[in-house]
mmCIF file of the N, C-alpha and C atoms, coordinates in Angstrom:
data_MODEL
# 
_entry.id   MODEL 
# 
loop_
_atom_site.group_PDB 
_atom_site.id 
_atom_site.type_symbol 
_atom_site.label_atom_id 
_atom_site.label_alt_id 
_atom_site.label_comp_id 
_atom_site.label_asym_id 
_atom_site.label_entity_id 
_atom_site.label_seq_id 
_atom_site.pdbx_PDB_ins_code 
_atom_site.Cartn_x 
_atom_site.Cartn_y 
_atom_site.Cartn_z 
_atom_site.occupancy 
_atom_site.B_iso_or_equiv 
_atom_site.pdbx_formal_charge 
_atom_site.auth_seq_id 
_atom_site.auth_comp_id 
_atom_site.auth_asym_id 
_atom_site.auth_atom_id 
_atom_site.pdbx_PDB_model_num 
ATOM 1   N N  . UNK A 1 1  ? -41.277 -55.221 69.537 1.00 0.00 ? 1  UNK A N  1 
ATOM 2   C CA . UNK A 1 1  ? -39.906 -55.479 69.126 1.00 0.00 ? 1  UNK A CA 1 
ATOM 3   C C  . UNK A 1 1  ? -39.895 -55.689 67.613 1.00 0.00 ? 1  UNK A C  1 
ATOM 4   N N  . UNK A 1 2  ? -39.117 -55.151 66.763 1.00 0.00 ? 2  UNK A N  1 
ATOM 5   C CA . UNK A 1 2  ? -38.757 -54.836 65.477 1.00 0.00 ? 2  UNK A CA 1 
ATOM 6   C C  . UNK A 1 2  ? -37.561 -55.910 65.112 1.00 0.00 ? 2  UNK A C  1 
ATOM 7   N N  . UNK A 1 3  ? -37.696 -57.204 64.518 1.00 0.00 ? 3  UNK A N  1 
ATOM 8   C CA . UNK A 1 3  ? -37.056 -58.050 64.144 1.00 0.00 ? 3  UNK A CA 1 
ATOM 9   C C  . UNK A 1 3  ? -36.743 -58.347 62.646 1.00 0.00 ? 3  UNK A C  1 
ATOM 10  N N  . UNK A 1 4  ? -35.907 -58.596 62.309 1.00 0.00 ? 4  UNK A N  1 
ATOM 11  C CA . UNK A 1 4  ? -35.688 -58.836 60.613 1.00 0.00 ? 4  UNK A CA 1 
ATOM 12  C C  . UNK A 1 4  ? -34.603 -60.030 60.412 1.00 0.00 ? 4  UNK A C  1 
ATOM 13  N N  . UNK A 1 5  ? -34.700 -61.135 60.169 1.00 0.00 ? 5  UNK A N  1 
ATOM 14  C CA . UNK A 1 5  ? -33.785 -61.955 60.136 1.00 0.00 ? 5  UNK A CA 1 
ATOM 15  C C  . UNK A 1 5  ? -33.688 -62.666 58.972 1.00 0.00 ? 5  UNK A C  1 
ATOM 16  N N  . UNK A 1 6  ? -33.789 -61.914 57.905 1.00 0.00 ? 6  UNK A N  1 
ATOM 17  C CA . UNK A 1 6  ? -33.360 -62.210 56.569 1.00 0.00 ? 6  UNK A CA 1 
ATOM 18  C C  . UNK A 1 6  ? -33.384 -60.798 55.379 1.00 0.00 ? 6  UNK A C  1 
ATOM 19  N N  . UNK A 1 7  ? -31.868 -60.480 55.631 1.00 0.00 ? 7  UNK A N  1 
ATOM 20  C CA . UNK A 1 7  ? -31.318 -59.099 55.922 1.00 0.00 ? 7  UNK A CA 1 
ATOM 21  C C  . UNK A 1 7  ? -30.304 -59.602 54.664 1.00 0.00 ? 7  UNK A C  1 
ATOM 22  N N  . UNK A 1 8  ? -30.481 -58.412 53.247 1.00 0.00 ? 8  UNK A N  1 
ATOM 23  C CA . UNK A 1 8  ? -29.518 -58.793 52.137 1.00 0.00 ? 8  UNK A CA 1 
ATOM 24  C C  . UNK A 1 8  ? -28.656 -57.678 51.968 1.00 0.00 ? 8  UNK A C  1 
ATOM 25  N N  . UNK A 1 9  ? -27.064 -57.260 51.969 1.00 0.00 ? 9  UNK A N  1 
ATOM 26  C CA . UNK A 1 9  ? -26.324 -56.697 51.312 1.00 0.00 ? 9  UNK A CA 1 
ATOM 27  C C  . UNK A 1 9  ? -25.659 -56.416 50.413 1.00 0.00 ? 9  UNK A C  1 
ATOM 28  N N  . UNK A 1 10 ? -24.982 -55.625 49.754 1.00 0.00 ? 10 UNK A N  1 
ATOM 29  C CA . UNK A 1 10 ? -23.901 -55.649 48.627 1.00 0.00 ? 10 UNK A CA 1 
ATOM 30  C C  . UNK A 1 10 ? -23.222 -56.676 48.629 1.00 0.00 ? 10 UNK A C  1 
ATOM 31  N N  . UNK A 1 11 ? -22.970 -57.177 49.815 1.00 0.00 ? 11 UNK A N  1 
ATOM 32  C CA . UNK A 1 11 ? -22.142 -58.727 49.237 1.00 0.00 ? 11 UNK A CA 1 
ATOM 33  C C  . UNK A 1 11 ? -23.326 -59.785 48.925 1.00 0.00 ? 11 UNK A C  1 
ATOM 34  N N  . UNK A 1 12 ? -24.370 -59.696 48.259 1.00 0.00 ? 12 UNK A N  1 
ATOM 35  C CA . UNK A 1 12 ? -25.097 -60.611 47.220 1.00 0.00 ? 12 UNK A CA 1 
ATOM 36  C C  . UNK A 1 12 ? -25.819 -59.755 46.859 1.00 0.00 ? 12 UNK A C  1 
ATOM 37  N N  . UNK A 1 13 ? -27.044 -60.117 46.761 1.00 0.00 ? 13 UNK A N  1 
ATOM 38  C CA . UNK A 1 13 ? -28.012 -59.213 45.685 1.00 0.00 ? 13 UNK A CA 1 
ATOM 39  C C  . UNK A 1 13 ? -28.724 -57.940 46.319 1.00 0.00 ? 13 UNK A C  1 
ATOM 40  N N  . UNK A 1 14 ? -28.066 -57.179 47.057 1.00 0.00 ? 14 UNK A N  1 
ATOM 41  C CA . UNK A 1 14 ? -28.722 -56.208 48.385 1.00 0.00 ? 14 UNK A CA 1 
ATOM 42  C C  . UNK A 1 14 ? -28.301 -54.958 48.004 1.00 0.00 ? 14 UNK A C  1 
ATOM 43  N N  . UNK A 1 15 ? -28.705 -53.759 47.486 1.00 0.00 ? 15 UNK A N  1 
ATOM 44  C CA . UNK A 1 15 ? -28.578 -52.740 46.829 1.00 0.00 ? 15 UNK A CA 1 
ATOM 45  C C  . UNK A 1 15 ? -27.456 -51.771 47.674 1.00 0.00 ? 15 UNK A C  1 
ATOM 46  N N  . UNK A 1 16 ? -27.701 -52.206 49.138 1.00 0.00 ? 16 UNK A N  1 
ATOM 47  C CA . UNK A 1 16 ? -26.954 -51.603 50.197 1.00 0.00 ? 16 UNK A CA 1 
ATOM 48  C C  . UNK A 1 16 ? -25.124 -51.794 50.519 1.00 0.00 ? 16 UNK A C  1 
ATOM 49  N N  . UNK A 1 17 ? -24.821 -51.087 50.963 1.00 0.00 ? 17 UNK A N  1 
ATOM 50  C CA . UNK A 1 17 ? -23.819 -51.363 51.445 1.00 0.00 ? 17 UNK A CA 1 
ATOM 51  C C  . UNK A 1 17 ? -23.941 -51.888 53.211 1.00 0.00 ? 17 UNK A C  1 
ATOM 52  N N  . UNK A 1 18 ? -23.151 -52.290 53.805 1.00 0.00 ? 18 UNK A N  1 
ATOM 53  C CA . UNK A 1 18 ? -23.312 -53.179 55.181 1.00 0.00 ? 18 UNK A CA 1 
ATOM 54  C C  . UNK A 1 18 ? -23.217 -51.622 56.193 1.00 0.00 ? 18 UNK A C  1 
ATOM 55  N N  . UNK A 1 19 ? -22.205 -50.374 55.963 1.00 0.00 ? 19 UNK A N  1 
ATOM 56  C CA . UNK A 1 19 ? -23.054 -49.544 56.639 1.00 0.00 ? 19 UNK A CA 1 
ATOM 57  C C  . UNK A 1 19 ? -24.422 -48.790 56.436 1.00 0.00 ? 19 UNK A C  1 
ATOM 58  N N  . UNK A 1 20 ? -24.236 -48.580 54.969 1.00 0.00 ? 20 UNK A N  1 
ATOM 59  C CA . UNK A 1 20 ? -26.172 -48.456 54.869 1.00 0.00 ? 20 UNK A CA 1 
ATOM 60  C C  . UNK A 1 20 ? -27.296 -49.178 55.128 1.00 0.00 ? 20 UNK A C  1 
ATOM 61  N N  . UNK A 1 21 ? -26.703 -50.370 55.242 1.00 0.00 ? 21 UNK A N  1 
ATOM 62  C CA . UNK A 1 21 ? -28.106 -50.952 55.706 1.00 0.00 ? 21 UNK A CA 1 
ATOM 63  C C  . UNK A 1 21 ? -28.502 -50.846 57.446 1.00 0.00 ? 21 UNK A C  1 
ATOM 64  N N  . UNK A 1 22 ? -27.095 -50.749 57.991 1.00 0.00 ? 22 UNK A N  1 
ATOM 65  C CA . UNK A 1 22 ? -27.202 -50.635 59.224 1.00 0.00 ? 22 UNK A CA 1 
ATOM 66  C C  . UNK A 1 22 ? -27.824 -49.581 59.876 1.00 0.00 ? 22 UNK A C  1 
ATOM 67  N N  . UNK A 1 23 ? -27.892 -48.595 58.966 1.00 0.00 ? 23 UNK A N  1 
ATOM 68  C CA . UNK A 1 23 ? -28.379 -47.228 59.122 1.00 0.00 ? 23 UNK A CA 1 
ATOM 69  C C  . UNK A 1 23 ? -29.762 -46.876 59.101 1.00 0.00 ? 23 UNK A C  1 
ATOM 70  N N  . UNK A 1 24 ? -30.437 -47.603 58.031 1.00 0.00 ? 24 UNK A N  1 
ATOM 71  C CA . UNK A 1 24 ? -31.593 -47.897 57.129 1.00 0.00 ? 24 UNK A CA 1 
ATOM 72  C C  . UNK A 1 24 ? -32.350 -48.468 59.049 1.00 0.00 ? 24 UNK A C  1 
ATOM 73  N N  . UNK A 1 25 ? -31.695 -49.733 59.560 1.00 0.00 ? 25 UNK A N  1 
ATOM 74  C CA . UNK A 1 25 ? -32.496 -50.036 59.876 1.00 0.00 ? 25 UNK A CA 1 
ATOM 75  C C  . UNK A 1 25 ? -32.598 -49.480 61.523 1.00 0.00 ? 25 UNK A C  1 
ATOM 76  N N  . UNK A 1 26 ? -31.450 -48.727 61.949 1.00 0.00 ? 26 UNK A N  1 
ATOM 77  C CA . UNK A 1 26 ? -31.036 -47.720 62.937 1.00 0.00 ? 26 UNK A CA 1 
ATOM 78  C C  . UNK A 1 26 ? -32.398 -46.863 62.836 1.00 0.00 ? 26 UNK A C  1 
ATOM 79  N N  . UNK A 1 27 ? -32.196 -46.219 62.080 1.00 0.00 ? 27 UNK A N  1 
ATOM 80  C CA . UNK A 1 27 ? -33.757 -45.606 61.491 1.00 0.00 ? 27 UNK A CA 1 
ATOM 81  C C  . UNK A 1 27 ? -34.830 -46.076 61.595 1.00 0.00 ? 27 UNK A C  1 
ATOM 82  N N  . UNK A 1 28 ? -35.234 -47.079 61.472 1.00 0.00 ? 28 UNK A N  1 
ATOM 83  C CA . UNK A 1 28 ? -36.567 -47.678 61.459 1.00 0.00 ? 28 UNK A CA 1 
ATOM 84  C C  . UNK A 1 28 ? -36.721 -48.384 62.822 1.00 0.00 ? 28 UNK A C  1 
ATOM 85  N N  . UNK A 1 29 ? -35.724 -48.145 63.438 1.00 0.00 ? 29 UNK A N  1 
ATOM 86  C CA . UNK A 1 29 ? -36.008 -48.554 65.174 1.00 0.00 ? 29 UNK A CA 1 
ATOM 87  C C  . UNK A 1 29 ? -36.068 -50.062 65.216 1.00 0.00 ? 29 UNK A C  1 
ATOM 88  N N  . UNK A 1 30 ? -35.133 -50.666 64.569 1.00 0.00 ? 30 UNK A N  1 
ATOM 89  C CA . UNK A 1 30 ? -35.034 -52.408 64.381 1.00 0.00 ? 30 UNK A CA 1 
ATOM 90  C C  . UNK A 1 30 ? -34.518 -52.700 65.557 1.00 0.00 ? 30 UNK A C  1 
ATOM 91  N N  . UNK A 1 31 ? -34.715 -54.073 66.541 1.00 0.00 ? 31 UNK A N  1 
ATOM 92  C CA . UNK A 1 31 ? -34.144 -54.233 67.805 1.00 0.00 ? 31 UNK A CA 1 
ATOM 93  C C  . UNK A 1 31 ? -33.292 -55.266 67.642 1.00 0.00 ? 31 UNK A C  1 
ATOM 94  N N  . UNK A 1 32 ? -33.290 -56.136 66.275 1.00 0.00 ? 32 UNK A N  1 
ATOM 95  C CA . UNK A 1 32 ? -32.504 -57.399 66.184 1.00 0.00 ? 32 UNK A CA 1 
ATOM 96  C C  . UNK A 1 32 ? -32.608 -57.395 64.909 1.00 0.00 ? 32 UNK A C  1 
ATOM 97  N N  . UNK A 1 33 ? -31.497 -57.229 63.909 1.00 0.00 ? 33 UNK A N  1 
ATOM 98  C CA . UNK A 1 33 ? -31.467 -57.817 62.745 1.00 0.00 ? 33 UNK A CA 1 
ATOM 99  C C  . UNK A 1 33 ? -30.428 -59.264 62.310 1.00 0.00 ? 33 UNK A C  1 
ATOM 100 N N  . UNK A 1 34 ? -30.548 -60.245 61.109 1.00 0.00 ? 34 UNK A N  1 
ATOM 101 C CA . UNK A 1 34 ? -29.539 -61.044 60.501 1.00 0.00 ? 34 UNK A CA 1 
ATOM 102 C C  . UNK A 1 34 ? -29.065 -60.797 59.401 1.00 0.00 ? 34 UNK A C  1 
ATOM 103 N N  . UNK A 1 35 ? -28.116 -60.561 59.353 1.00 0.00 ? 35 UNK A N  1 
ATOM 104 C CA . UNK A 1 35 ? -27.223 -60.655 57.573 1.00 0.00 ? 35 UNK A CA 1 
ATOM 105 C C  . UNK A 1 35 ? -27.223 -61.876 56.913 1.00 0.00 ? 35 UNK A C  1 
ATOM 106 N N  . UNK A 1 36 ? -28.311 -62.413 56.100 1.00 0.00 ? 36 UNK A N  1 
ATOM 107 C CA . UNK A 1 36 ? -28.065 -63.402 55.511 1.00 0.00 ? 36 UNK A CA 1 
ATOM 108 C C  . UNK A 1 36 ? -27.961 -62.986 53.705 1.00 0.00 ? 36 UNK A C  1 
ATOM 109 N N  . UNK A 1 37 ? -26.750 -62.900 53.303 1.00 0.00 ? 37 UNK A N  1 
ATOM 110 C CA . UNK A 1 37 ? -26.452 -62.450 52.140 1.00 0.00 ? 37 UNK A CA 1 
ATOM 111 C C  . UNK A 1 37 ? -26.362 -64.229 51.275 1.00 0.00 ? 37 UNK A C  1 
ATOM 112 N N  . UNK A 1 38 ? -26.619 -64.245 50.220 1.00 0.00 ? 38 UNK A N  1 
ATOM 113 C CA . UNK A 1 38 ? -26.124 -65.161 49.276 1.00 0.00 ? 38 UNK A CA 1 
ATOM 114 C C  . UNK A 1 38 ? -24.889 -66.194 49.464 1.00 0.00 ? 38 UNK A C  1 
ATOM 115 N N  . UNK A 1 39 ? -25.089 -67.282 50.065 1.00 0.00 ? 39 UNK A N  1 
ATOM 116 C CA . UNK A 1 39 ? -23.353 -67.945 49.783 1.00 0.00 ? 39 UNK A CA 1 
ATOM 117 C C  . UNK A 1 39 ? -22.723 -66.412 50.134 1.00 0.00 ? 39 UNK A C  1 
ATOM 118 N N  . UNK A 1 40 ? -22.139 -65.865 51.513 1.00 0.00 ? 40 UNK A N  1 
ATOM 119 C CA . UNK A 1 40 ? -21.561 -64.664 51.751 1.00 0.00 ? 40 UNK A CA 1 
ATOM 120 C C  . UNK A 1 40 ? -21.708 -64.643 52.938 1.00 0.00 ? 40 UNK A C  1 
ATOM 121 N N  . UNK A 1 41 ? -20.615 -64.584 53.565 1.00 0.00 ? 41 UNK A N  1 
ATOM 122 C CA . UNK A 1 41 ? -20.476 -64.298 54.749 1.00 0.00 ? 41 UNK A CA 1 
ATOM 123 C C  . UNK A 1 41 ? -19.778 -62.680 54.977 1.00 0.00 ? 41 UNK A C  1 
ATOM 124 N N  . UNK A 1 42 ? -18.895 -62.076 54.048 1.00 0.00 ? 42 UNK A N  1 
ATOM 125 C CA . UNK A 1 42 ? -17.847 -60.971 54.219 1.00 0.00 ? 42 UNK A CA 1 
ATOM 126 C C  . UNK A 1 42 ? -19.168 -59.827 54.522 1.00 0.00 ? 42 UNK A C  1 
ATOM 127 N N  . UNK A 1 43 ? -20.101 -59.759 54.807 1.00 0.00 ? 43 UNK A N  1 
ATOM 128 C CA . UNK A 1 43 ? -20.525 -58.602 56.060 1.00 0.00 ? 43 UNK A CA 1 
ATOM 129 C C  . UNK A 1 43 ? -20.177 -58.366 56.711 1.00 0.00 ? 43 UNK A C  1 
ATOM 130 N N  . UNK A 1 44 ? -19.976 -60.152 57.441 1.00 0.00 ? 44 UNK A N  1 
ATOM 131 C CA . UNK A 1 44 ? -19.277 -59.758 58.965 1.00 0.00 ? 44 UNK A CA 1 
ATOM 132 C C  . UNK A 1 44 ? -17.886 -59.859 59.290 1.00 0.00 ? 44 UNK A C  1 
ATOM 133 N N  . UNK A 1 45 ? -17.313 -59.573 58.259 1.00 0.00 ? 45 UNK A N  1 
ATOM 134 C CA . UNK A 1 45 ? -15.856 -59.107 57.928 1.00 0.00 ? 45 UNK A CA 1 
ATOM 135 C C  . UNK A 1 45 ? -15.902 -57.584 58.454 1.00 0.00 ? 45 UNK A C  1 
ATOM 136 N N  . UNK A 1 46 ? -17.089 -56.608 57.453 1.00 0.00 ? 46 UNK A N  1 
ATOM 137 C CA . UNK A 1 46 ? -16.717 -55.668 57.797 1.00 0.00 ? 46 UNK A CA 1 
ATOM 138 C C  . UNK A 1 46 ? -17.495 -54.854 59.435 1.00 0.00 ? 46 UNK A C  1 
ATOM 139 N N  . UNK A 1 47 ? -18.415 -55.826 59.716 1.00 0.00 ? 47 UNK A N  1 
ATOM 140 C CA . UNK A 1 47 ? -18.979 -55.851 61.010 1.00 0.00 ? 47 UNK A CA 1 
ATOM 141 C C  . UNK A 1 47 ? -17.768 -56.163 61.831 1.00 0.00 ? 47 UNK A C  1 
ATOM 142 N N  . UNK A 1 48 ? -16.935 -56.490 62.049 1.00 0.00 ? 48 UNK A N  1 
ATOM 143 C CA . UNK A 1 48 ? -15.692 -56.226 62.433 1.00 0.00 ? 48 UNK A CA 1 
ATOM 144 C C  . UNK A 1 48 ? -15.439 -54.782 63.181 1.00 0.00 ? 48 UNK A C  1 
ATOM 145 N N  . UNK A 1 49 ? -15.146 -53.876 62.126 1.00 0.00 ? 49 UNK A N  1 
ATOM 146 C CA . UNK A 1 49 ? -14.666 -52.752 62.063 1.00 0.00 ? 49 UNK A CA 1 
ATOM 147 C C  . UNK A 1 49 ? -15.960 -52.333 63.087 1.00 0.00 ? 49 UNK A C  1 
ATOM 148 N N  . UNK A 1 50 ? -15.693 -51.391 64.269 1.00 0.00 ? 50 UNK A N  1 
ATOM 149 C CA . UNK A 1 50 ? -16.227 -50.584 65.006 1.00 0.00 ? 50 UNK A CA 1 
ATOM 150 C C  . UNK A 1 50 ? -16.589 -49.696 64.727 1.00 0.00 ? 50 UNK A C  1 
ATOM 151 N N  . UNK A 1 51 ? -16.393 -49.068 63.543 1.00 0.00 ? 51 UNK A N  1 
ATOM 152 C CA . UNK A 1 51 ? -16.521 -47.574 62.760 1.00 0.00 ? 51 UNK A CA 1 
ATOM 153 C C  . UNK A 1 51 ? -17.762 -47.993 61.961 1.00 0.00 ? 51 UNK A C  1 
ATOM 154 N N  . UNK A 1 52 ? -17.861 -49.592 61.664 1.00 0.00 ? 52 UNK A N  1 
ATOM 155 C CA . UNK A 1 52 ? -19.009 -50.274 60.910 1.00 0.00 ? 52 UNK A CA 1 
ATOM 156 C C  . UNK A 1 52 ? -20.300 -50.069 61.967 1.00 0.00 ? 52 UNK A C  1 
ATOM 157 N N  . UNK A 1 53 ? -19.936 -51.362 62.476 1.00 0.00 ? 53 UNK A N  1 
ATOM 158 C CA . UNK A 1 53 ? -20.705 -51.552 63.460 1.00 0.00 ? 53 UNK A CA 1 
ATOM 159 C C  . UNK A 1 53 ? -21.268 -50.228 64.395 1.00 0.00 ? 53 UNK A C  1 
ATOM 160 N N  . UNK A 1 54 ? -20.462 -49.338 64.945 1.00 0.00 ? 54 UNK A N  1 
ATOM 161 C CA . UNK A 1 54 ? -21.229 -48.277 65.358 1.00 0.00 ? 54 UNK A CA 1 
ATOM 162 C C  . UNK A 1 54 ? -22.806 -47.857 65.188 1.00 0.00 ? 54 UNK A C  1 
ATOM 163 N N  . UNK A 1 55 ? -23.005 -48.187 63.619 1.00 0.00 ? 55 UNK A N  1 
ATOM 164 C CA . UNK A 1 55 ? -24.562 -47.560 62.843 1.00 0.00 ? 55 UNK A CA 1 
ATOM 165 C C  . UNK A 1 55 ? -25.575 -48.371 63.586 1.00 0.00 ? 55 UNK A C  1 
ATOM 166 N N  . UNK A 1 56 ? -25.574 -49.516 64.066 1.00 0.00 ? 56 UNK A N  1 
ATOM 167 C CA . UNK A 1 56 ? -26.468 -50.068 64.310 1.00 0.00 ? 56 UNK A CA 1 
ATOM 168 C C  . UNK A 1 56 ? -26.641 -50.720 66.196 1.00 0.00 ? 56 UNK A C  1 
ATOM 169 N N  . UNK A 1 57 ? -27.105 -49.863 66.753 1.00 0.00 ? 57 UNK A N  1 
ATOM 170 C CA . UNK A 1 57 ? -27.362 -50.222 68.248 1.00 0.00 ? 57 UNK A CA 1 
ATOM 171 C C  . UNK A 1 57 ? -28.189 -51.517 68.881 1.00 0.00 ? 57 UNK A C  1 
ATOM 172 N N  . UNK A 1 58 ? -29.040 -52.022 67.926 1.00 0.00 ? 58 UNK A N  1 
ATOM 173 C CA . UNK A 1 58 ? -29.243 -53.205 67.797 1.00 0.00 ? 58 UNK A CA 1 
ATOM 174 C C  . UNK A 1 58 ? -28.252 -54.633 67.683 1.00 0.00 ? 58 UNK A C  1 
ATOM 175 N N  . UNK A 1 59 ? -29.241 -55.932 68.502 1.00 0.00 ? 59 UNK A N  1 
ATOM 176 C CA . UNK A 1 59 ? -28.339 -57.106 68.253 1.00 0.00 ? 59 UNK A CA 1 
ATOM 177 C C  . UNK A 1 59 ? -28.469 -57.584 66.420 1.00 0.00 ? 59 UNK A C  1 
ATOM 178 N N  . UNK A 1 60 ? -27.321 -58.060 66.227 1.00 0.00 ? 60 UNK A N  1 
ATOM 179 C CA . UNK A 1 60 ? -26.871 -58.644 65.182 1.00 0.00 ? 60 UNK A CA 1 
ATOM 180 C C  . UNK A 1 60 ? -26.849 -60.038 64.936 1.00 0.00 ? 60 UNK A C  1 
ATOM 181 N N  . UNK A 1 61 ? -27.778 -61.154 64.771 1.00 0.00 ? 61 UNK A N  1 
ATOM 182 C CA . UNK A 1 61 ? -27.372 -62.214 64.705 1.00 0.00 ? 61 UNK A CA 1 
ATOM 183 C C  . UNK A 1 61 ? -26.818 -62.705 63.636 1.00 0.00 ? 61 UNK A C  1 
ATOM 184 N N  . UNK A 1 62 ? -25.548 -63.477 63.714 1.00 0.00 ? 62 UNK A N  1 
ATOM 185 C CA . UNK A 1 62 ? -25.106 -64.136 62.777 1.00 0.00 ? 62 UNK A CA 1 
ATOM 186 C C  . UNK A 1 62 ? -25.945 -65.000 61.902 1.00 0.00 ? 62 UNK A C  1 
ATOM 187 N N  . UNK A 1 63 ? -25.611 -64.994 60.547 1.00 0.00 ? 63 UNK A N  1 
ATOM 188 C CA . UNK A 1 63 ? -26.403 -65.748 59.305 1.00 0.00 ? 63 UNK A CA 1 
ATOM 189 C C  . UNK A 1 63 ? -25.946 -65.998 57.978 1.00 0.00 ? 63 UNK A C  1 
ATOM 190 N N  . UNK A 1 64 ? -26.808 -66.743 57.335 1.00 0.00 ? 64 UNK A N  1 
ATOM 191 C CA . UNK A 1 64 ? -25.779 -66.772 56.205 1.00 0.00 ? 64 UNK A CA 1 
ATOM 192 C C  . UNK A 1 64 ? -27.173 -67.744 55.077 1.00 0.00 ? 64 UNK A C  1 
ATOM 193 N N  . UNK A 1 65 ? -27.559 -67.204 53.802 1.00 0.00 ? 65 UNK A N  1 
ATOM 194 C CA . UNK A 1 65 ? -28.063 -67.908 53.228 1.00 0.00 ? 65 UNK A CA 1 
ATOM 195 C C  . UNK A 1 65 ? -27.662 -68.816 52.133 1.00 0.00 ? 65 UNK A C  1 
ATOM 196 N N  . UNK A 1 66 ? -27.430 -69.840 51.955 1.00 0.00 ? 66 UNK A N  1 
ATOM 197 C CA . UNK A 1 66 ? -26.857 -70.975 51.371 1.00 0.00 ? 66 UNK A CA 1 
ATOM 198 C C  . UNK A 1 66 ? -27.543 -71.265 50.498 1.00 0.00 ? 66 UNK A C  1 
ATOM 199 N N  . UNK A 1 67 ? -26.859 -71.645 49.052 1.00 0.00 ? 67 UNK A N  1 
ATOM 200 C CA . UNK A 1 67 ? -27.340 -72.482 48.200 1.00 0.00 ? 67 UNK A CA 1 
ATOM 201 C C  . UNK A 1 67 ? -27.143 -73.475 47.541 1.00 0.00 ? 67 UNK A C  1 
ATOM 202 N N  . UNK A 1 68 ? -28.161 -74.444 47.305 1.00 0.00 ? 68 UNK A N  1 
ATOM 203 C CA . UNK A 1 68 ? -27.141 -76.136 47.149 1.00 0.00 ? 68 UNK A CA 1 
ATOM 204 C C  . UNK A 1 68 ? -28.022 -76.582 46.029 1.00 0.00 ? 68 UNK A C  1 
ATOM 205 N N  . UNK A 1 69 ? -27.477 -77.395 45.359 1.00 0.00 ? 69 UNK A N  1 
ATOM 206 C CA . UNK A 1 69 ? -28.074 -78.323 44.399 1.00 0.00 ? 69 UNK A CA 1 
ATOM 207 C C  . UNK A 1 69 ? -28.493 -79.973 44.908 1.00 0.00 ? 69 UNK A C  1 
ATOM 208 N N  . UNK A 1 70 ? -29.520 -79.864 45.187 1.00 0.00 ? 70 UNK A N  1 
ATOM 209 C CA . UNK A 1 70 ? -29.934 -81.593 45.965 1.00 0.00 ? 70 UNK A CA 1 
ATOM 210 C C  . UNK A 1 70 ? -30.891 -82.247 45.443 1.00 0.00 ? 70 UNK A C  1 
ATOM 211 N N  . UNK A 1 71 ? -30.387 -83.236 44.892 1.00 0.00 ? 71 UNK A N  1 
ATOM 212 C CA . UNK A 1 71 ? -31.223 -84.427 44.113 1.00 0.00 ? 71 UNK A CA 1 
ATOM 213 C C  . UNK A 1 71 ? -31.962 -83.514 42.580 1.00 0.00 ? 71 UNK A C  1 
ATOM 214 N N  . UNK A 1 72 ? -30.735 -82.779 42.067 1.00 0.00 ? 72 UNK A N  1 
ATOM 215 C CA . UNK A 1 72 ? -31.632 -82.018 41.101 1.00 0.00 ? 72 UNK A CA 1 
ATOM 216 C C  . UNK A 1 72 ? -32.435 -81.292 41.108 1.00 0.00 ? 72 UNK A C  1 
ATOM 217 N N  . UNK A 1 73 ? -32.601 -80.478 42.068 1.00 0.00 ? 73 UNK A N  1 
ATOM 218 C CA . UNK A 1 73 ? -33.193 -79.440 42.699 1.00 0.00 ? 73 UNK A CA 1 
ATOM 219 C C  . UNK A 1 73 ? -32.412 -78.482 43.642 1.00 0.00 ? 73 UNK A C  1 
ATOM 220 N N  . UNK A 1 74 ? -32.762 -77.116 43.157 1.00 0.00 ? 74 UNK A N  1 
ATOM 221 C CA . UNK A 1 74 ? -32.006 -75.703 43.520 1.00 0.00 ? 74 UNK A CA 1 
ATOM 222 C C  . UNK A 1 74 ? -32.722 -75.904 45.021 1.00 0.00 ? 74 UNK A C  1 
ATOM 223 N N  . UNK A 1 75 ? -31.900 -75.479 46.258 1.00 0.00 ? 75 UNK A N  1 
ATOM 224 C CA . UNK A 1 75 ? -32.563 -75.546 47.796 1.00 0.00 ? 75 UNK A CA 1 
ATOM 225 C C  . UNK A 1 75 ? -31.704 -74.462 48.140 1.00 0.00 ? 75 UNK A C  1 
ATOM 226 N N  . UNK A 1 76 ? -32.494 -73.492 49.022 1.00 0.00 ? 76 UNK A N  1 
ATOM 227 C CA . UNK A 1 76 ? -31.976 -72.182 49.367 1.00 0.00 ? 76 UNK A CA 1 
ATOM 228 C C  . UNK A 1 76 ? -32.202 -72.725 51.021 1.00 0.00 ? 76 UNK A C  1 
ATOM 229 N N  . UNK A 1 77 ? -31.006 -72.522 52.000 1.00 0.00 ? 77 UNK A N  1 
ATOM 230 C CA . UNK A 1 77 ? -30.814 -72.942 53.541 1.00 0.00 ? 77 UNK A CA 1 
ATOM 231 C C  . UNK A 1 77 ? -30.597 -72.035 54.404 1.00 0.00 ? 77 UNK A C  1 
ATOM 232 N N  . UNK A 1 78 ? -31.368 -70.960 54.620 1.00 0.00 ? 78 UNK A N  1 
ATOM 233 C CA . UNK A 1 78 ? -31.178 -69.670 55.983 1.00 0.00 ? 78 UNK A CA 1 
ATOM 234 C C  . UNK A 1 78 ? -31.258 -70.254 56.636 1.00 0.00 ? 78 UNK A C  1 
ATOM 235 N N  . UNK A 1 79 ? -30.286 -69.857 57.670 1.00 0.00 ? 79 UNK A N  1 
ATOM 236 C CA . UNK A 1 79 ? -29.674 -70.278 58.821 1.00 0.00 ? 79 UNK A CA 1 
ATOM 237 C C  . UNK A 1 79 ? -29.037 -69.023 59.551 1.00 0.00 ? 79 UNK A C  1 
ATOM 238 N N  . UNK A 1 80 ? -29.704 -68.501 60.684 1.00 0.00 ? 80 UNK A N  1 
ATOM 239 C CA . UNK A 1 80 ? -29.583 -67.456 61.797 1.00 0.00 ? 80 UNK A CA 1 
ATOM 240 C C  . UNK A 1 80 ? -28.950 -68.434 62.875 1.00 0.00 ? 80 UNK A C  1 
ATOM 241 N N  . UNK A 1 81 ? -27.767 -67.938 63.561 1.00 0.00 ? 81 UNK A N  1 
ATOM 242 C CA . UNK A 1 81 ? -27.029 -68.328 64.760 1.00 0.00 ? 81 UNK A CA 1 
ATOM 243 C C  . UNK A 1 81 ? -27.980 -67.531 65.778 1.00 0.00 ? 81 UNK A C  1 
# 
């Protein structure tokens, strides 16, 4: 099983767009990927759209990578539903 659960798009620093990446990994025979983009959730805005979502026959888990400032220190928080 082909898993990836720290998965970046155009909505943060991810060269891809949310159907290219879906495609990318359609291709590479992925069985479960996560979108965890930057402080960004609007992937799954367009994961929405069925015309989106189509590219990728694989499960999708929800995600989201967070960033916080704590006690003076930068902390990055992935978090897969």
């Amino acid at each position: 099983m082909a898993i990836d659960l720290h998965v970046h798009t155009n909505h943060s620093d991810g060269l891809s767009s949310v159907k290219d990446t879906l495609i990318g990994f359609e291709n590479h025979a992925f069985d479960v990927i996560s979108i965890t983009d930057h402080d960004s959730i609007g992937a799954y805005a367009e994961l929405e759209n069925p015309d989106v979502r189509k590219f990728f026959s694989g499960k999708i888990l929800n995600g989201c990578e967070v960033t916080a400032l704590v006690g003076g220190y930068w902390c990055i928080y992935l978090h897969t539903v």
